[in-house]
C-alpha positions in Angstrom: -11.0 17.0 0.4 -12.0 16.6 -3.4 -10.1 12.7 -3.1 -13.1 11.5 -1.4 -14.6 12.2 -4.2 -13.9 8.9 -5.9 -16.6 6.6 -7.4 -17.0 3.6 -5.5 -19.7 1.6 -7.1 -21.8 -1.0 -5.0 -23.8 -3.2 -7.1 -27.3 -4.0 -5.2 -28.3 -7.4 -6.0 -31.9 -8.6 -4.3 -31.9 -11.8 -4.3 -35.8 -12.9 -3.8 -35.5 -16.8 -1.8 -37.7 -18.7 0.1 -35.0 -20.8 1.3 -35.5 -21.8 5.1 -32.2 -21.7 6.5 -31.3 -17.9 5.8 -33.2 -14.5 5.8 -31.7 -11.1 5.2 -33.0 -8.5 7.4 -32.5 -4.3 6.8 -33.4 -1.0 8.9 -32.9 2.3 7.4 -33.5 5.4 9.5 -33.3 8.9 8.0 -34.5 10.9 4.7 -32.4 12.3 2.2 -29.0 9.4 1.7 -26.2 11.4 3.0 -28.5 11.6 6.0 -29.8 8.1 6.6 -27.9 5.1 8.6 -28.7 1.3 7.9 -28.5 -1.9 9.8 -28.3 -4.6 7.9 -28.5 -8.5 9.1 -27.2 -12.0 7.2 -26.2 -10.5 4.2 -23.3 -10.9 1.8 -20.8 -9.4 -0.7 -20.4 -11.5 -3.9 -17.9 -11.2 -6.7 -16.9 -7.6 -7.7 -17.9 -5.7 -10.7 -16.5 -3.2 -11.9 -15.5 -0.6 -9.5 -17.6 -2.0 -6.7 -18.9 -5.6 -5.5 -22.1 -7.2 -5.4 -24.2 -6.9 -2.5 -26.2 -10.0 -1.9 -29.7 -9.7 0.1 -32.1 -13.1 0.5 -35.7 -12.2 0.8 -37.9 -14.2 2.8 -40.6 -13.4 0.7 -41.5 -11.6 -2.5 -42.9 -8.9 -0.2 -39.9 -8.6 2.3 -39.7 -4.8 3.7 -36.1 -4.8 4.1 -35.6 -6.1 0.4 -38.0 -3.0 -0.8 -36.0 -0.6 1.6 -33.0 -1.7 0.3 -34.2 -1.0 -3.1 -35.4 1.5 -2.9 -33.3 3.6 -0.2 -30.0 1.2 0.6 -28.2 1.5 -2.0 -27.3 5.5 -1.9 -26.8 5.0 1.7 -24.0 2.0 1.2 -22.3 4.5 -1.0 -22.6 8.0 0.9 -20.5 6.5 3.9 -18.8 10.0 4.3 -19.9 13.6 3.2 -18.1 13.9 0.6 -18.0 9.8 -0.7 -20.9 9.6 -3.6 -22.2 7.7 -6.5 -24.4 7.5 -9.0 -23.6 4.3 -10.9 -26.1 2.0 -9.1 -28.1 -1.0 -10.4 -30.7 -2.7 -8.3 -31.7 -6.0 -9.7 -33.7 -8.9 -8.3 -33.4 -12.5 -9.0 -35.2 -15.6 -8.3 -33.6 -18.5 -6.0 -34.8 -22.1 -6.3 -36.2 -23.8 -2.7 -33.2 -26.2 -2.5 -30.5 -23.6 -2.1 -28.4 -23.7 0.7 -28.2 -21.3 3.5 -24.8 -19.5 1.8 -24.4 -19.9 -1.7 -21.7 -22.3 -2.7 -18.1 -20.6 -1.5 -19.3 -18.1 0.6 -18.6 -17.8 4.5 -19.1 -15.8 7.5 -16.7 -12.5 8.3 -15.7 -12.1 12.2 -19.5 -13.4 12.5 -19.3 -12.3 16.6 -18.5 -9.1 15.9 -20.8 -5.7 14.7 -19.2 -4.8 11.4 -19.3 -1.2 10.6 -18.5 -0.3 6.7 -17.1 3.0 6.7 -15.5 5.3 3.8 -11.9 6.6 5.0 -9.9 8.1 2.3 -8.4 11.7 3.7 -5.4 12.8 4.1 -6.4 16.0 5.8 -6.3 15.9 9.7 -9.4 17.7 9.9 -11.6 15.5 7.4 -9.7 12.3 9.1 -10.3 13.3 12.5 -13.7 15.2 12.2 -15.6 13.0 9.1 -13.9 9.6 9.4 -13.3 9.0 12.9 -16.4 11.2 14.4 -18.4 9.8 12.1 -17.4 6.4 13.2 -17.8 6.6 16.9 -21.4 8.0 16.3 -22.4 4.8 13.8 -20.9 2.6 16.9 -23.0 4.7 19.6 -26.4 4.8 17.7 -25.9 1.2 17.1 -25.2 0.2 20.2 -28.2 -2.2 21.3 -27.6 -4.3 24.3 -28.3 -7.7 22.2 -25.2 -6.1 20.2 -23.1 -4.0 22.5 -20.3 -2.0 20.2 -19.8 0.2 23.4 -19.3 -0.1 27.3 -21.4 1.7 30.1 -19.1 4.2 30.2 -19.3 5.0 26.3 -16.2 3.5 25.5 -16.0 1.1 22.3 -15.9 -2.3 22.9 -12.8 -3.0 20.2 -13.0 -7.4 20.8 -16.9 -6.2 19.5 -16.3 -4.6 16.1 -14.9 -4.8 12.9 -14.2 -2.1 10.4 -14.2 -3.0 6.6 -13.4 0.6 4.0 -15.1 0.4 1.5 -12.8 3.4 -0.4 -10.3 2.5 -2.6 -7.7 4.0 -1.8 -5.7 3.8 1.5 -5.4 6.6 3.5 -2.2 7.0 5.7 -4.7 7.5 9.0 -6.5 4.1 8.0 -4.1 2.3 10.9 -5.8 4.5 13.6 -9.5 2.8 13.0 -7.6 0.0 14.4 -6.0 1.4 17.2 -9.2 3.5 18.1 -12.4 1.2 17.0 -11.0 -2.2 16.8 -8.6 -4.9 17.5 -9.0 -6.9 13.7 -7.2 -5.7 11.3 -8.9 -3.2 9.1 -10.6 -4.8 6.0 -11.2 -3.4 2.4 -13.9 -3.8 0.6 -12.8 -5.2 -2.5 -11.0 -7.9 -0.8 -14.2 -9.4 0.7 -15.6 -11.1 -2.1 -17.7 -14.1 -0.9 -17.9 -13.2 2.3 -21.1 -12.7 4.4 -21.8 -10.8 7.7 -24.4 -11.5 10.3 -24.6 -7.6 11.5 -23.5 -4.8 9.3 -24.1 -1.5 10.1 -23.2 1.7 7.8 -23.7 5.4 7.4 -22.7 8.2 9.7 -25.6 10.1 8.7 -24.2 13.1 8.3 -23.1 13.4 12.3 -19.2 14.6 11.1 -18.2 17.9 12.0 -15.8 18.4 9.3 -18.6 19.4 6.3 -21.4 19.9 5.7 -22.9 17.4 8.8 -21.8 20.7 11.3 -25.2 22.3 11.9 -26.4 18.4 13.2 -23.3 17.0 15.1 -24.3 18.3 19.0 -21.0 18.7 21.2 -22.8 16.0 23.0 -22.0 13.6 20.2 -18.3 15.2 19.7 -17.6 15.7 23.9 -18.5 11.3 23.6 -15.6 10.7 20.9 -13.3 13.0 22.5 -14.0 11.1 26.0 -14.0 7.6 24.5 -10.4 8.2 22.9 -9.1 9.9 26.7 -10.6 6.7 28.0 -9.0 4.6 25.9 -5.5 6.0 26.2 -5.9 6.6 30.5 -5.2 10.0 30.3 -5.5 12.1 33.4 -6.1 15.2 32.3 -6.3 18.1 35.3 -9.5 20.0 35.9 -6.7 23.3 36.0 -5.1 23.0 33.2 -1.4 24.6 33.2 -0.5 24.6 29.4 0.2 27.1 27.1 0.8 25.4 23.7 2.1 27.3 20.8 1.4 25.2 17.8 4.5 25.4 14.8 3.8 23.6 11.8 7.0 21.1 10.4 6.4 22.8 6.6 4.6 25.7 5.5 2.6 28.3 7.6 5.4 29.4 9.7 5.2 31.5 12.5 8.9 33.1 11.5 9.4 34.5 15.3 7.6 31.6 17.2 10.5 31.5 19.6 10.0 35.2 20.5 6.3 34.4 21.1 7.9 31.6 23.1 10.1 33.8 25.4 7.2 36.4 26.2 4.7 34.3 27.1 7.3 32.3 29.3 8.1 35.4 31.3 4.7 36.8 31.0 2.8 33.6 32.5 5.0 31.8 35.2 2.3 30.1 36.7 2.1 28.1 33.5 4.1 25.7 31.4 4.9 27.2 28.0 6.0 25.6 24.8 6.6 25.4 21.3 5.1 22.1 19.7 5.3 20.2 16.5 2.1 18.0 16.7 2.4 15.3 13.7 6.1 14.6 15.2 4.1 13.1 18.2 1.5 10.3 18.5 -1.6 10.6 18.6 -2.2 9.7 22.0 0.8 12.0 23.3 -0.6 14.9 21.2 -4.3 14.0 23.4 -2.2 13.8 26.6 -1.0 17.5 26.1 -4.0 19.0 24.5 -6.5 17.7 27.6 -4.1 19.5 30.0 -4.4 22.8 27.5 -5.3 26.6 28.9 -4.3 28.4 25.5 -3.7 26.9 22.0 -1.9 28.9 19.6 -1.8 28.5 16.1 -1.9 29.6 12.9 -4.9 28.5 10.4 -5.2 25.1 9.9 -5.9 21.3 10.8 -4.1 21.7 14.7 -7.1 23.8 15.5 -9.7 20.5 14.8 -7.8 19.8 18.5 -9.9 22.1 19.6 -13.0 19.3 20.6 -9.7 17.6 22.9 -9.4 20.7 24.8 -10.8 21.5 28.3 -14.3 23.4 28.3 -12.6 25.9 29.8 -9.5 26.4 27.3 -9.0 29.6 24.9 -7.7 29.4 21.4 -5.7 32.0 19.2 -6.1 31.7 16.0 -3.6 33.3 13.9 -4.7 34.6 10.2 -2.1 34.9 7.5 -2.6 38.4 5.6 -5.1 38.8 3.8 -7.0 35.9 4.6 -10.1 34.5 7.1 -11.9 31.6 7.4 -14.7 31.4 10.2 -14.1 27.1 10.4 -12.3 26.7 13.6 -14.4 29.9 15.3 -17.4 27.4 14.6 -15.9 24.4 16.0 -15.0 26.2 19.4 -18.5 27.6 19.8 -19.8 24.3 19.1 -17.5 22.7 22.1 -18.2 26.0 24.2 -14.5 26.8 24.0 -13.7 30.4 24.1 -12.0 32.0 20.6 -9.7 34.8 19.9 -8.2 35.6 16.5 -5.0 37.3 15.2 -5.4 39.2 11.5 -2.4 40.1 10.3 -2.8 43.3 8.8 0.4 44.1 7.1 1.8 42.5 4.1 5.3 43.5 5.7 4.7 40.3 7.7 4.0 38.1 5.5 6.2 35.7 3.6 4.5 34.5 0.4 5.4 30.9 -1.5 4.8 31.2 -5.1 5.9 27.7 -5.6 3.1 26.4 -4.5 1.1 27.3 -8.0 3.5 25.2 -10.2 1.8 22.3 -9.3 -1.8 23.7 -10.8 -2.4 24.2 -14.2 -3.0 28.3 -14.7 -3.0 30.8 -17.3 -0.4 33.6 -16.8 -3.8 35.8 -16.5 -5.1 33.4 -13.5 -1.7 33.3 -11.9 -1.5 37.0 -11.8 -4.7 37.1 -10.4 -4.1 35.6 -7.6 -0.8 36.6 -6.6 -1.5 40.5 -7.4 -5.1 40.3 -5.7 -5.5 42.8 -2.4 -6.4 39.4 -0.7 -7.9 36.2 -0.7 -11.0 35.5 -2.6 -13.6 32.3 -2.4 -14.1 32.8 -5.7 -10.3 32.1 -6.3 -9.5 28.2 -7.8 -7.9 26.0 -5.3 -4.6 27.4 -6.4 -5.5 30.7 -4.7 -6.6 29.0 -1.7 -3.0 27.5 -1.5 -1.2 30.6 -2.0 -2.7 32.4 0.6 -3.2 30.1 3.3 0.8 29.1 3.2 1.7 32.3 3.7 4.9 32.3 6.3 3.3 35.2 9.0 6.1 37.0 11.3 3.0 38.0 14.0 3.5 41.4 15.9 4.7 39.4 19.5 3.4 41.8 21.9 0.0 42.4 19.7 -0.5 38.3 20.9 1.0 38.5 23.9 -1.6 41.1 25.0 -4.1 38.9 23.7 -3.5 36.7 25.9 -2.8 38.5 28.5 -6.7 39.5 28.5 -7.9 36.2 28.4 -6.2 33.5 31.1 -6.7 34.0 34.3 -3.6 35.3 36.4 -2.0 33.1 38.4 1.0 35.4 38.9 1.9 38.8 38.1 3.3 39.4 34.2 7.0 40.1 34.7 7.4 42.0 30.8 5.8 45.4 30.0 2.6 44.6 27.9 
């Protein structure tokens, strides 16, 4: 997640007017910036500088609260869009408009000015940081600034796409940037950058934390998550069955195999035929196919990684298997399914035996012959390894001990037959 990292400057210009025809309002709620959300009203980008653009703000009056809070507070808010997007590169100025100006400065005009435009930060590549940051984080900016003057959402919590716009403010596309689109909005998705000159009557920006992908966990309720999960089942009418039948083994297309999936496969089949069993491949489907399957789910199986975020689209009462590559653990996806109240199981494998290790990975990281041997002759991994190490040990390739799982299993769902193989 370091790429959402990247500087993205916005210059905060106040402009102080006592022009009659237009008056910028602002309301920031929250303390600290990564954890405060503004609504902002008749308010415009100017030219860009540098990195960023200008943000322009007309005061009614020298004393205008919304100009002080934007001052004072906007600014870091405008920029910390995501939990990991930051800066700290930004100028407030103020200047002085004469009486006679216009309502928009010269060459300025309205974006979409029907719609609730929501400035987000959407730069990951990881499924977990897309689906859990970006998109969460999204659908929560929408619901708390819902209003009925300014519906972004239905009665039944699903978003009102003809009713918002989504400009990204980061820089750089992400391959997931389509789905704001297909999820949020029926406009084409807008950057920043390209929006020079353009005002908006209703902007509204910062997730304020509510993104269970970082550090925003220990606030994000599974009321807030069990809302985004419904909204996008709405959205796609999926029926999904209050007995769910499916027994999903998850097999990535490239790296962290499970070498005898297919064996897993067979076991389970003959073990469990009151359910349906199968091996799946998750980014070869869509999005929406992936939900359809998921929301029918008993068990998910996988190995360590961003297919277990699918957890929040499983039933409430779903179990998950999580299987660890040797020498490694990582207590992220046991935290997601007790937030969502979905029961978790977990794998170790114990034997190095099993485990296929990729020392290719490393060649794209800069290490020391030292640091290299570090990590590949280390007992197991270490958080105070570099991101190199992380790499190495997470792609392990596992051959899991079939009947270990099967077992596993076995103890968990409830029976709707008698097993058929010799546990």
């Amino acid at each position: 997640s370091m790429d959402r990292t990247r500087r993205t400057l916005l210059l905060l210009c106040l402009i102080v007017s006592t022009a009659l025809a237009l008056h910028s309002w602002a309301r920031c709620e929250g303390g600290d910036p990564q954890e405060r959300t503004c609504e902002l009203r008749d308010v415009c980008f100017g030219s860009a500088h540098g990195s960023g653009v200008e943000l322009v703000y007309f005061a009614k009056e020298e004393g205008d609260e919304g100009a002080k809070m934007m001052r004072e507070k906007g600014a870091d808010t405008l920029l910390r869009l995501g939990v990991y997007s930051s800066s700290d590169a930004v100028r407030v100025t103020v200047r002085n408009v004469a009486e006679e100006d216009t309502a928009l400065p010269p060459g300025y005009s309205y974006y979409m000015p029907k719609r609730t435009v929501a400035l987000t930060f959407v730069v990951s590549e990881m499924y977990t940081h897309w689906l859990l940051d970006d998109m969460l984080g999204v659908h929560w900016l929408l619901s708390h600034h819902n209003s009925a003057t300014n519906p972004t959402l239905n009665a039944n919590g699903t978003v009102l796409r003809h009713a918002v716009a989504i400009v990204n403010t980061a820089q750089q596309s992400s391959s997931h940037e389509h789905m704001l689109a297909e999820y949020f909005t029926d406009a084409p998705v807008a950057k920043l950058n390209d929006l020079q000159q353009t005002c908006f009557r209703r902007l509204i920006a910062g997730p304020a934390q509510h993104q269970l992908g970082g550090p925003g966990v220990y606030k994000t309720t599974r009321e807030e998550v069990t809302a985004f999960r419904d909204s996008l089942l709405r959205l796609h009418k999926l029926d999904c069955s209050s007995s769910p039948n499916r027994i999903i083994i998850v097999q990535r297309s490239s790296g962290r195999q499970l070498v005898n999936a297919n064996g897993l496969f067979k076991m389970l089949r003959d073990a469990f035929p009151g359910y349906q069993v199968s091996v799946e491949r998750l980014e070869e489907r869509t999005h929406a196919e992936q939900l359809a399957l998921l929301c029918n789910t008993a068990a998910l199986i996988s190995t360590h990684g961003s297919a277990l975020s699918n957890i929040v689209f499983l039933p409430p009462s779903a179990h998950v298997f999580e299987i660890f590559p040797y020498g490694f653990t990582r207590p992220t996806f046991q935290g997601f399914a007790a937030k969502m109240g979905v029961q978790y199981h977990a794998w170790h494998n114990t034997d190095r035996a099993r485990a296929t290790f990729h020392p290719e990975v490393l060649e794209q990281y800069r290490l020391t012959p030292s640091d290299r041997a570090a990590i590949v002759d280390a007992p197991h991994y270490d958080v105070k390894m570099p991101w190199a190490g992380n790499m190495y040990w997470i792609q392990q390739d596992t051959r899991i001990n079939v009947k270990e799982v099967v077992s596993l299993v076995h103890k968990s769902l409830p029976h709707r037959s008698s097993p058929s193989v010799d546990l």
